[in-house]
N, C-alpha and C positions, 0 to 999 in steps of 0.2 A: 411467543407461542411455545418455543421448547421450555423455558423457564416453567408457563403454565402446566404444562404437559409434567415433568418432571416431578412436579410439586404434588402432583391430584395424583399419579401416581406412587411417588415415594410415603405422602400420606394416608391411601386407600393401603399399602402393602402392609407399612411398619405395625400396621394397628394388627395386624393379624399373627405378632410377635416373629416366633424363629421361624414357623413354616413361611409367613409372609416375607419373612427375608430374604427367602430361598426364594420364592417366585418373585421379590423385586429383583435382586440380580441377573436371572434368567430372562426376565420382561426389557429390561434396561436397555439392552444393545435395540432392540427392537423397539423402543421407543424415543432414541436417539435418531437411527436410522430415519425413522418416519417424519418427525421434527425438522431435521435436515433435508429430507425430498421436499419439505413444500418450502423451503428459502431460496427467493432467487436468486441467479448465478450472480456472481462478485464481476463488474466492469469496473473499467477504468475510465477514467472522463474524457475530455478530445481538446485537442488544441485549437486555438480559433480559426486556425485554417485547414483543420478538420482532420486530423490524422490521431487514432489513438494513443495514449500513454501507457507504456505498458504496465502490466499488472504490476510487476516489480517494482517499480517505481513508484507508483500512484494507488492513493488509494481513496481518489476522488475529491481529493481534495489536495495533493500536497505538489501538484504541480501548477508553473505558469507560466506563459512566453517573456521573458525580460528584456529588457531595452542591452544593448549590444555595451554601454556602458556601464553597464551592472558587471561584466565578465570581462577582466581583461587577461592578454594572452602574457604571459610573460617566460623565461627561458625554463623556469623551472616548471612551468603548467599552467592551469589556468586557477584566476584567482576569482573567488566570489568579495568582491569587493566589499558588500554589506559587512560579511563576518568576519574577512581577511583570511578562510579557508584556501587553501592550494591542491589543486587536485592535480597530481601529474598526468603528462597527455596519455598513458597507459593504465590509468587507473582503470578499473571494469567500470564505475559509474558513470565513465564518462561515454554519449553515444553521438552518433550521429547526426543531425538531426533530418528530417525529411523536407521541411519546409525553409531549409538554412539559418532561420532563425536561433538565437539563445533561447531554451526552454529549463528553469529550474527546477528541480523536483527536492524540497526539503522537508525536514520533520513535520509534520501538521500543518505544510505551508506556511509556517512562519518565517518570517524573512531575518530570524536571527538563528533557525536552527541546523542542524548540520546536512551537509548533500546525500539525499536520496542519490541522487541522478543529475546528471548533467549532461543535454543535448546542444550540442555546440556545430555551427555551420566550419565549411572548410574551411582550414587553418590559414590566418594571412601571410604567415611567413615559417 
């Protein structure tokens, strides 16, 4: 839709040389704005025991609950086993989780790409 918008716009303007320059710039912000009100709001997807991910994290696709064997706990952090990533336990991506469970959040949800997010249940030791 903005794409559209833009186009039939910036087409309808340029044809009318340097005056129509002037009014596409001036129109611009305002057909931006408009474009943007009718997109709806960006969510984040939920976990299967139903608690959201948050935006930061997720973007609808780049999170998942993981088996507690995927993440192990080791002295120096935690380690995503897939990639051999190490997240230490104070890193910001790392969060809590709500439902105790491992929840990964990585690049596009690939299980070889690097940690969005990391929701990890209380520590065993």
């Amino acid at each position: 839709m903005l794409r559209e918008s833009l186009h039939l716009l910036f087409r309808s303007t340029f044809s009318l040389q340097s005056r129509g320059a002037k009014v596409f710039f001036l129109l611009l912000p305002s057909a931006v704005a408009l474009a943007l009100a009718g997109s709806p709001p960006a969510r984040a997807h939920q976990a299967p025991s139903g608690w959201a991910y948050p935006l930061n994290c997720c973007s609808n696709q780049d999170c998942r609950e993981v088996a507690h064997k995927a993440i192990s706990e080791r002295p120096e952090g935690y380690v995503i086993i897939g990639t051999g990533e190490v997240l230490s336990y104070k890193d910001g991506r790392v969060k809590d989780s709500p439902d105790g469970e491992y929840h990964w959040c990585s690049a596009d949800g690939a299980d070889d790409g690097r940690t969005i997010c990391l929701f990890v249940p209380p520590r065993s030791f």
